[in-house]
C-alpha positions as CSV (number, residue, x, y, z in Angstrom):
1,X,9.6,13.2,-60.9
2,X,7.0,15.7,-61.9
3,X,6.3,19.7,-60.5
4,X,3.5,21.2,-60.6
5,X,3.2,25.1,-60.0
6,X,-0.3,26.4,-59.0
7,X,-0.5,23.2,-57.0
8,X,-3.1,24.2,-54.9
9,X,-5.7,26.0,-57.7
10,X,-8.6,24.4,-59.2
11,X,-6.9,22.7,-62.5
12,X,-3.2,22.3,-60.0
13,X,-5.5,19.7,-57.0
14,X,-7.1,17.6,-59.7
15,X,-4.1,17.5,-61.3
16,X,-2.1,16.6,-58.6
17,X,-4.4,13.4,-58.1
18,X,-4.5,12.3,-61.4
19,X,-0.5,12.0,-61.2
20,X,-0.1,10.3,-57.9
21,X,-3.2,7.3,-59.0
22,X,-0.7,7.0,-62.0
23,X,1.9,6.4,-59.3
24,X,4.6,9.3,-60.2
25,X,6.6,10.9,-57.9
26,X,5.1,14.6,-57.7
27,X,6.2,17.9,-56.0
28,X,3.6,20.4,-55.5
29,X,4.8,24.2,-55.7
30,X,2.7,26.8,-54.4
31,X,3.6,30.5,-52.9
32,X,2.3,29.7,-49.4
33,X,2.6,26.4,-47.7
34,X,0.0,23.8,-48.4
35,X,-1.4,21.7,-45.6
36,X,-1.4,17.9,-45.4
37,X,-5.3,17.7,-46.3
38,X,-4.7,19.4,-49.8
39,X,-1.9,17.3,-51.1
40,X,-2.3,13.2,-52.1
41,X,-0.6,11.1,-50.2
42,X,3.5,10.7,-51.2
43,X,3.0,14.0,-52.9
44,X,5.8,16.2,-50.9
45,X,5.1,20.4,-51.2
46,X,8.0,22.7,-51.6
47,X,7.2,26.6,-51.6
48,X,8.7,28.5,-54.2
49,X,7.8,32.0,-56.4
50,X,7.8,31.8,-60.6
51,X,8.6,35.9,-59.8
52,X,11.8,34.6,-58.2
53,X,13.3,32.0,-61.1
54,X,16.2,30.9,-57.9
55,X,13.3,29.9,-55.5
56,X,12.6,27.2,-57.8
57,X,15.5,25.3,-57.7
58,X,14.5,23.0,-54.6
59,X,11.5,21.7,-56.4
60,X,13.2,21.2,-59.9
61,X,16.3,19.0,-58.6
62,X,15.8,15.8,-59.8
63,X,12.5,16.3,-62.1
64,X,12.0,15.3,-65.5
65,X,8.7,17.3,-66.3
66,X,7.2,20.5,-65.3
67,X,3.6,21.9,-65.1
68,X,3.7,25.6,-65.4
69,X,0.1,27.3,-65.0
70,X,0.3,31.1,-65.1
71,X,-1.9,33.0,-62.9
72,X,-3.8,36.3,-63.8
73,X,-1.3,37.9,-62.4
74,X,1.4,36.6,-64.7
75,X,2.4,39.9,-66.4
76,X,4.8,40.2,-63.6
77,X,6.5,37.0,-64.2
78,X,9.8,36.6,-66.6
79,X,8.9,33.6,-68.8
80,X,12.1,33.0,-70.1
81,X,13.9,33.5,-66.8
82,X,11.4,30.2,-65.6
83,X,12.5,28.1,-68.3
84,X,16.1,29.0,-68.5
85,X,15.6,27.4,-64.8
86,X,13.9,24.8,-65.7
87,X,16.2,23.9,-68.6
88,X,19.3,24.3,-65.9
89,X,17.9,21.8,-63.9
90,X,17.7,19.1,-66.5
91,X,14.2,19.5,-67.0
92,X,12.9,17.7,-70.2
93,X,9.6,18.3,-70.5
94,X,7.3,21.5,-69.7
95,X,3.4,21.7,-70.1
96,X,2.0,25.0,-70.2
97,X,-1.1,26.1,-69.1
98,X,-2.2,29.3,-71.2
99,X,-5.5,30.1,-72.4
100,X,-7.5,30.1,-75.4
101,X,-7.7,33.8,-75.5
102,X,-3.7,34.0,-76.4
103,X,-4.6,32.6,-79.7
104,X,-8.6,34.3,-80.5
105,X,-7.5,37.9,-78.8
106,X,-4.3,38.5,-80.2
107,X,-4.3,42.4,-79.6
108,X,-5.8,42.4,-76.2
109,X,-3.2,43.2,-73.5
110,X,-5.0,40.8,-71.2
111,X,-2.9,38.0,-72.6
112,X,0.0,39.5,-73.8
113,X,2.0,37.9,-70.6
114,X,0.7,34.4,-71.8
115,X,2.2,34.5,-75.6
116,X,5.2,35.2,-73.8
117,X,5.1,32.3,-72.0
118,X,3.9,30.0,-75.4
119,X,7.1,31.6,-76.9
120,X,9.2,31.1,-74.1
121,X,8.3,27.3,-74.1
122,X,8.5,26.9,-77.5
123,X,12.2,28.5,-78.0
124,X,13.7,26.9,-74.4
125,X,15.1,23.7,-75.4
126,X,13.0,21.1,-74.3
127,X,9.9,19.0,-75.3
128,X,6.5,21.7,-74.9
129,X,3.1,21.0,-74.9
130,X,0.5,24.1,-74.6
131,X,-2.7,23.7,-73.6
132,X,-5.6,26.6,-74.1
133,X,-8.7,26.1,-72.5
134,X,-11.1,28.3,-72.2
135,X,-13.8,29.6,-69.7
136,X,-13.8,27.5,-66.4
137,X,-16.7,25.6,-64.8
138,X,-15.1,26.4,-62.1
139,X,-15.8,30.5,-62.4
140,X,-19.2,29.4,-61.4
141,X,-17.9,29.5,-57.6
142,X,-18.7,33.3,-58.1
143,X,-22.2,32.7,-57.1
144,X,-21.7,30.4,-54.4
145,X,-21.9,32.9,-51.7
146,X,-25.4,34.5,-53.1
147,X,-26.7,31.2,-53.6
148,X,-26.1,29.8,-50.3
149,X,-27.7,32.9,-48.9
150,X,-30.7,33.3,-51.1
151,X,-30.8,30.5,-54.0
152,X,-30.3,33.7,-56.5
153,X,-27.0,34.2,-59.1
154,X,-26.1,37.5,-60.9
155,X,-24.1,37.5,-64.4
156,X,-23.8,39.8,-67.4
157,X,-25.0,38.9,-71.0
158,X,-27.8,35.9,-69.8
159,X,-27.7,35.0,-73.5
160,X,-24.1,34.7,-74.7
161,X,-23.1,30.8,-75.2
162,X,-19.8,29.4,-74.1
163,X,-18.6,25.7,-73.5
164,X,-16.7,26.5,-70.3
165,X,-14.5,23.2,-69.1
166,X,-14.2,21.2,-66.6
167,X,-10.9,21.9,-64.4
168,X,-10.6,18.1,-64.2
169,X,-10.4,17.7,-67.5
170,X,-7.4,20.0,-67.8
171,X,-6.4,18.2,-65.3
172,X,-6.6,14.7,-67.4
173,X,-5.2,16.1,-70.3
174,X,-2.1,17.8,-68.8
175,X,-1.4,14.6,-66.8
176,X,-1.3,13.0,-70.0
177,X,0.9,15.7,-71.6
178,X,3.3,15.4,-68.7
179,X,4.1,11.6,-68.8
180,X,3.7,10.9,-72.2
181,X,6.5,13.0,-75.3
182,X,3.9,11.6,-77.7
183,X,2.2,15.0,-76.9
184,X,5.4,17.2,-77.8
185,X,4.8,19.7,-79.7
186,X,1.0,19.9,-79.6
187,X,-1.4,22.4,-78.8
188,X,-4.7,21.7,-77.4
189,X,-7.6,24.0,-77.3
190,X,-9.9,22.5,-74.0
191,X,-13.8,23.2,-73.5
192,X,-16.6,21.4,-72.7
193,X,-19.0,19.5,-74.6
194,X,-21.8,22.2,-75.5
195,X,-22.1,25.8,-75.2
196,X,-24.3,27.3,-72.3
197,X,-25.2,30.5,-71.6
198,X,-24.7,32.2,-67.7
199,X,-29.0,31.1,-67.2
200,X,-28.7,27.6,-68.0
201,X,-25.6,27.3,-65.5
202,X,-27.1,28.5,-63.2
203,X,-30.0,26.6,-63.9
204,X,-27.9,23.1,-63.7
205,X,-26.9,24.4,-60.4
206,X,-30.2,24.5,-59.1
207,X,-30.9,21.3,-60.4
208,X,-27.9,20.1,-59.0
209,X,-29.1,21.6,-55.6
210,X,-32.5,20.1,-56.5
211,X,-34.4,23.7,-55.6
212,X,-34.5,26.7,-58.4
213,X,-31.7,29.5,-58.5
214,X,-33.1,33.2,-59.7
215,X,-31.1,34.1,-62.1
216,X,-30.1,38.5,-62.1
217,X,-28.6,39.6,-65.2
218,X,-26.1,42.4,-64.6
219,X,-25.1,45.0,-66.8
220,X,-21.6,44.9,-68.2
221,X,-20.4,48.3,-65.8
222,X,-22.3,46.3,-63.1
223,X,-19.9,43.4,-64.2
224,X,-16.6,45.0,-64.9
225,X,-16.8,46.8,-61.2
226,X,-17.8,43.4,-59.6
227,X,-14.6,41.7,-61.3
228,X,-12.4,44.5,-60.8
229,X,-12.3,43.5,-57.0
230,X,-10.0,40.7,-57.7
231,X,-8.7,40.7,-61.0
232,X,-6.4,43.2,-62.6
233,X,-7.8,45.7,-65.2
234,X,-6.7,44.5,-68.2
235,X,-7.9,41.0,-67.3
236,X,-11.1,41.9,-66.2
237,X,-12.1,43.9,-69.6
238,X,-10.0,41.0,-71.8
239,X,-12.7,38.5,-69.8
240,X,-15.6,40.9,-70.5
241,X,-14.8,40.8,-74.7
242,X,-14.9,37.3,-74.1
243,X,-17.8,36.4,-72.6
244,X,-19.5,39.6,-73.9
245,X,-19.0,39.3,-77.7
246,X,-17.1,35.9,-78.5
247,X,-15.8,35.4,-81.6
248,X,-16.7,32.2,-83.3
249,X,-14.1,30.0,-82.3
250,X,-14.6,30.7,-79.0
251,X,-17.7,29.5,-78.8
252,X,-16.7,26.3,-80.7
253,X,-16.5,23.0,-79.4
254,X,-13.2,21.3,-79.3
255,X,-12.8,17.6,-79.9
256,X,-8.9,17.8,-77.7
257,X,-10.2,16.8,-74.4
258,X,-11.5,13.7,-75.8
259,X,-8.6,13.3,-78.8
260,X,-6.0,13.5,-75.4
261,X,-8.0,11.3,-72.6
262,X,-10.0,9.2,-75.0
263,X,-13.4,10.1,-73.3
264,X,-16.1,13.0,-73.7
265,X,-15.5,16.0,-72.1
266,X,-17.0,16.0,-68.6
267,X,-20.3,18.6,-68.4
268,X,-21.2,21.7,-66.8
269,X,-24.2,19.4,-65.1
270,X,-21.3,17.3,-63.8
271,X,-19.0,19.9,-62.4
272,X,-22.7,21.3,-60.8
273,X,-23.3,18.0,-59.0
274,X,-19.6,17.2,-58.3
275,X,-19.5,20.4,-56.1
276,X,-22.8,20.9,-55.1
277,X,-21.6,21.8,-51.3
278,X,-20.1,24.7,-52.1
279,X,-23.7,25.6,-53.4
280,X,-25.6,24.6,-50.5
């Protein structure tokens, strides 16, 4: 059996798909219950905290590998706490969801909690895997409100380049990390196949949508007081050095999506069309 934590989220739904076509047994673990309509069929949801380590045990009887995705509030969380559970449940195998910025922004606070977490997998006992993407496609459902109301998106630095990935590819590769060992040990940087700047995104979405999108550049205070609604502070001005200044690694394109799934990574034009309604 597999669990995956963040069941629900945007790399944790793909994900969950991916596993149950491939016919293994899944648990999905989420804090809140998770209705029939979000979960494959067979998949079976169990509700359980990584802030309480105990609340876990339910999900973990019985499995073999474990997704762990950490959300931006993970500085809360006790990394090794999780996979001393995971290890006293017989678990063999734990993929870990980090982020590209643990490795490029090693003195920004904003992912302090994550190296915890790479170094908490690495020294628990059983067979790792870490994956690191980068910006999401998916971030893009930050416009989908002003779109819908008035086909126009707002974005800080119109001109800085990024290959944000697709969700579902995460999803591919960590389904691929969590049924096969011969990914033990490996680390995988994940972004899409070209760099594209906050315009041309929202560009592919109007093309997506098949009418033009006005594209408002905001300033980076404009930005950092928009972001600081939902995300806490550290996170929001680790983001902002990221997409603001990135270094050049993190505007490189990695070849792991397609070295793990043995296809090119999926485009931002794809994830555009692919979710369109959210758009419209």
């Amino acid at each position: 059996m597999i669990v995956v934590t963040g069941a629900t989220g945007n790399v944790g739904r793909p994900l969950l798909q991916a596993l149950a076509a491939a016919g293994e047994r899944v648990t999905a673990v989420s804090r809140t219950a998770a209705s029939a309509a979000q979960l494959p069929d067979g998949v079976r949801h169990q509700t359980a905290d990584l802030a309480d380590p105990a609340s876990l045990a339910p999900a973990l009887a019985g499995a073999e590998a474990l997704y762990v995705l950490v959300a931006a509030d993970g500085a809360r969380l006790n990394p090794r706490d999780i996979v001393g559970a995971a290890k006293a449940a017989g678990v063999g195998r734990i993929v870990l969801q980090s982020s590209q910025g643990a490795e490029t922004r090693p003195r920004n606070a904003s992912h302090d909690h994550l190296r915890a977490f790479e170094d908490a997998v690495r020294q628990g006992g059983t067979e790792w895997t870490i994956l690191r993407p980068g910006g999401f496609a998916s971030n893009a459902y930050q416009w989908a409100e002003t779109v819908r109301t008035g086909r126009s998106a707002a974005a800080p630095f119109a001109d800085v380049a990024l290959p944000v990935v697709d969700p579902a590819d995460i999803a591919d590769v960590a389904a691929a990390a969590l049924r096969d060992g011969r990914h033990a040990g490996r680390t995988y940087t994940l972004t899409g196949p070209v760099a594209l700047t906050p315009q041309e995104q929202v560009a592919a979405i109007g093309t997506a949508l098949g009418e033009p999108v006005r594209f408002v550049e905001l300033s980076r205070e404009e930005a950092r007081v928009n972001l600081l609604r939902f995300m806490p502070e550290p996170v929001v001005d680790g983001t902002l050095a990221i997409i603001g200044a990135p270094t050049p690694a993190e505007q490189r394109v990695s070849p792991d999506v397609e070295l793990v799934t043995g296809r090119a990574a999926r485009t931002f034009a794809d994830w555009a069309v692919r979710n369109a309604a959210a758009f419209k």
